[in-house]
C-alpha positions in Angstrom: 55.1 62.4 162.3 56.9 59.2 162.0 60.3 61.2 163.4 58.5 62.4 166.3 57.1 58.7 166.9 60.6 57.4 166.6 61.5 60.1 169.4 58.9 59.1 171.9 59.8 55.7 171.4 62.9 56.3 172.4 62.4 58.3 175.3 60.4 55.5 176.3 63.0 53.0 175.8 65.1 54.5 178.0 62.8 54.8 181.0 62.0 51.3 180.8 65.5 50.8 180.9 65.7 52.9 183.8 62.8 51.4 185.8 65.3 48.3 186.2 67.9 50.5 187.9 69.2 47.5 190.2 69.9 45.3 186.9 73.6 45.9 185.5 73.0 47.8 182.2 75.5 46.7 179.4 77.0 49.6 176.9 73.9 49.3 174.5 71.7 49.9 177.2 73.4 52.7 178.7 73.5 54.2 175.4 69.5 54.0 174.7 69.0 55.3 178.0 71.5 58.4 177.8 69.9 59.2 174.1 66.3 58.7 175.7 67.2 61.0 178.6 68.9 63.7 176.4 65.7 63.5 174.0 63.6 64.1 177.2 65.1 66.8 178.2 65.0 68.6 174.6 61.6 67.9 174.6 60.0 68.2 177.6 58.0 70.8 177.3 56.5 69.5 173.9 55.1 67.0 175.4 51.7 68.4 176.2 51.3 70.4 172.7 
């Protein structure tokens, strides 16, 4: 459970991020958001299990 906690959190993470889109992101940021993003898309459809 904690793994899949860790994942949401992440996914998160990065659509905060993302909700600031007309901020400049630095290279940490753009990292957390492309790992959130590519998390989001692997599970999407998990989601609502």
């Amino acid at each position: 459970m904690w793994k899949w906690n860790d994942t949401i959190q992440k996914m998160i993470d990065a659509l905060e991020l993302m909700k600031y889109a007309h901020t400049m992101h630095d290279k940490e940021d753009n990292k957390t958001i492309e790992q959130g993003l590519e998390l989001f898309h692997r599970y999407f459809q998990y989601l609502w299990d």
